[in-house]
N, C-alpha and C positions, 0 to 999 in steps of 0.2 A: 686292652681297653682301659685299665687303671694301669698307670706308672707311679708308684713312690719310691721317690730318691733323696736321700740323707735327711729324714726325715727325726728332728729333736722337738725336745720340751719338757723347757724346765719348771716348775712350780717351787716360788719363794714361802718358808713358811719359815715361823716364830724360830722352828727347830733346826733351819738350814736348809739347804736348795734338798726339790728333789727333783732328780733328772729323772722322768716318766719315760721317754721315748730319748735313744741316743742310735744317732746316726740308722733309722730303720728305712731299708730298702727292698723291694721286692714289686712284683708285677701279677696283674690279672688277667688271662684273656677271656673275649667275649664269650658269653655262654659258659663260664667256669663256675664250679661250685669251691668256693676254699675255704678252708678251714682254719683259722687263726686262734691257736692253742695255746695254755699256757697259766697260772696258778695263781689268786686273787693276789691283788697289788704287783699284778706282771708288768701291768702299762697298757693292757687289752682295752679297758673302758679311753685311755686317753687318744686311742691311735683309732678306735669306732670317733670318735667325735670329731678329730682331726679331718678322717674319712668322711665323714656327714658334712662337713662345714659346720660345726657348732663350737671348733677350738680353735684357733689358732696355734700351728708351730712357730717355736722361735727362729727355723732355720727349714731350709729344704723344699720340697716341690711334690705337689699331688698332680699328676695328669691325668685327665677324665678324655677320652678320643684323642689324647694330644694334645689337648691343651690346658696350659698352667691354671688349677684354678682359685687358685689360691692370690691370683692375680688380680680377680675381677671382683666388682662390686657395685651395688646397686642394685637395677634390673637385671641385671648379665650375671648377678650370684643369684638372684630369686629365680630365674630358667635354671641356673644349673641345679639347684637344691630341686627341683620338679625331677629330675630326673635321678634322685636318689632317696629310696624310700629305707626308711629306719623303724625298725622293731626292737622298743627298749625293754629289760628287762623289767617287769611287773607290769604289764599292758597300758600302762597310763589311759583309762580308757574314764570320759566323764559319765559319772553315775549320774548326772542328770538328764544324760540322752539314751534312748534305744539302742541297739545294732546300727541298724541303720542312723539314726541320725552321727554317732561316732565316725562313721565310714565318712560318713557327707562333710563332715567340720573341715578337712584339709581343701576340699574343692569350696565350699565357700567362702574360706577365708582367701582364694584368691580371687573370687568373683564371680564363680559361675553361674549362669542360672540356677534357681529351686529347684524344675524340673529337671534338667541336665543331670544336676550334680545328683538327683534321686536315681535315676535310671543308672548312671556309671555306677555309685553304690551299692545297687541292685545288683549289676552283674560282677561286681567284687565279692561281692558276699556268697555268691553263688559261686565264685571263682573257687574258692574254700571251703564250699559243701555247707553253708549256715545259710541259705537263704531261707529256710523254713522259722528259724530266728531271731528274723530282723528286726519283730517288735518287741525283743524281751529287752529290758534293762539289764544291766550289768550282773547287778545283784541278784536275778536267776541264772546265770549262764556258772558254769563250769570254768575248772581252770583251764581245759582245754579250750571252749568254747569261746573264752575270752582272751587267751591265746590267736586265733581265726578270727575273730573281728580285729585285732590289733594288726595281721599283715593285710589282711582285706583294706584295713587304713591306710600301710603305707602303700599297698598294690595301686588303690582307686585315682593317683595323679599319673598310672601308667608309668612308671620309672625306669630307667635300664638296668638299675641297680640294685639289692634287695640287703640292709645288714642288716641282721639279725645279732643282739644280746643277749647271751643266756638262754636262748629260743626255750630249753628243757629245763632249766633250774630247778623253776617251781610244781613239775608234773611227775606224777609217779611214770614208771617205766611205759605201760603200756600206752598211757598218751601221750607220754612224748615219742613214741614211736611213732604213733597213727599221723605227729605235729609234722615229725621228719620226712614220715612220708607224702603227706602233703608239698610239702617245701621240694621235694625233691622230682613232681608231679609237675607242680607252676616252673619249676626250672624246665622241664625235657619240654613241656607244652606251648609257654611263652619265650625261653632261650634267655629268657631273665641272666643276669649275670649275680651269684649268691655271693656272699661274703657271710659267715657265720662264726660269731666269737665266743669259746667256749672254753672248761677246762672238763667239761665230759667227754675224750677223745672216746672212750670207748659207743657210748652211742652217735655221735655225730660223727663222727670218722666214716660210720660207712655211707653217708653222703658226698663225701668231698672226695673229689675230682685227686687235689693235692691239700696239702696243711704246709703251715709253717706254725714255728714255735716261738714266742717269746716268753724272755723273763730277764724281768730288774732293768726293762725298759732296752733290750737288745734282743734280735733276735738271738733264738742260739742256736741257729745254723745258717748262718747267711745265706740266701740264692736256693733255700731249703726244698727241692722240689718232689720230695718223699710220695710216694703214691699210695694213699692207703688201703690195704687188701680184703678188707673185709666186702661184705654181702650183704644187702639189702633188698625186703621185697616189698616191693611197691603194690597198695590198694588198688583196687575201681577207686579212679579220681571223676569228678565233675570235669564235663569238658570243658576244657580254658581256651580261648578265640585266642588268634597272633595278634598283638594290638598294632593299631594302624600306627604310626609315629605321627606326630603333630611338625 
């Protein structure tokens, strides 16, 4: 489903180039959960942004179904950005709105009706077990809780693709377990394709399907297709619908 091949990027600073990402290749298939591991200033945040469409590489090729999309622009980059939803590390989430209206800000910024974009929201929110929530502000909710309103955000344009940053960082163990297992819930239910970037392999390892490693802006096992063995037990999840594709 995702191709990246020779995949660079370099950043000019005061103190001399630094190459972020050098020649990274590797593949996703559909419905996969992967793991992209690897130690603060690896090049993980620059190859999630690359992935999202918010950086530009200086060289190489991202294929989303096949095709280049690093190619396109315009309308033809705002459809593909729909179809990849991004969970940054610290929830960027506006203290000026509810649950719910946070959920609702990506569909209205593209248009949707009031009511529409309320109901999709609604059933995002409930996607991830906080529909009971919706009208708390930020500043009540937990850092798990506001963790779940953050992928409920990027879940609610329906996306095929789900990355995650740092999903665990800021959660002690056992919410971020309850985060993982969520996550790992929306994938077996919607067939969601995960991408999860992290340097906690011991807890998110046993979500993913596979991992690859980088570090110092290379992988360090090229074509890295490692299966990780651990166990994982999945909650009572809220049931999640197959979303219709638009």
């Amino acid at each position: 489903m995702i191709s990246v091949k020779g995949l660079s990027k370099t950043f000019h600073t005061l103190s001399g180039p630094v190459h972020a990402l050098k020649n990274v290749t590797f593949s996703v298939k559909a419905g996969e959960v992967l793991g992209i591991y690897g130690p603060s200033g690896a090049g993980k945040t620059t190859l999630l942004r690359c992935l999202a469409l918010l950086e530009s590489p200086d060289s190489g090729e991202i294929r989303l179904d096949g095709k280049n999309v690093l190619s396109v622009s315009g309308e033809q980059l705002r459809q593909v950005r729909m179809k990849i939803g991004v969970v940054f590390q610290g929830y960027n989430l506006l203290f000026s709105r509810n649950a719910l209206g946070n959920v609702m800000l990506p569909l209205e910024i593209q248009g949707f009706d009031k009511h529409k974009a309320r109901n999709r929201a609604s059933t995002a929110l409930d996607m991830v077990g906080l529909s009971h929530r919706k009208d708390f502000m930020p500043s009540l909710l937990s850092g798990g809780e506001k963790q779940r309103v953050a992928i409920a955000r990027a879940l609610v344009t329906q996306p095929e693709v789900l990355i995650l940053d740092e999903p665990t960082s800021a959660l002690d163990k056992r919410t971020a377990e309850s985060i993982l297992e969520l996550v790992q819930g929306l994938n077996r239910s919607t067939g969601i394709t995960v991408l999860v970037v992290t340097h906690q392999t011991d807890l998110v390892g046993a979500i993913c399907s596979r991992h690859i490693s980088i570090n110092h802006g290379a992988l360090a096992a090229p074509g890295c297709n490692d299966v990780y063995q651990g166990t994982f037990h999945e909650q009572a999840l809220p049931a999640a619908p197959i979303w219709e594709r638009q």
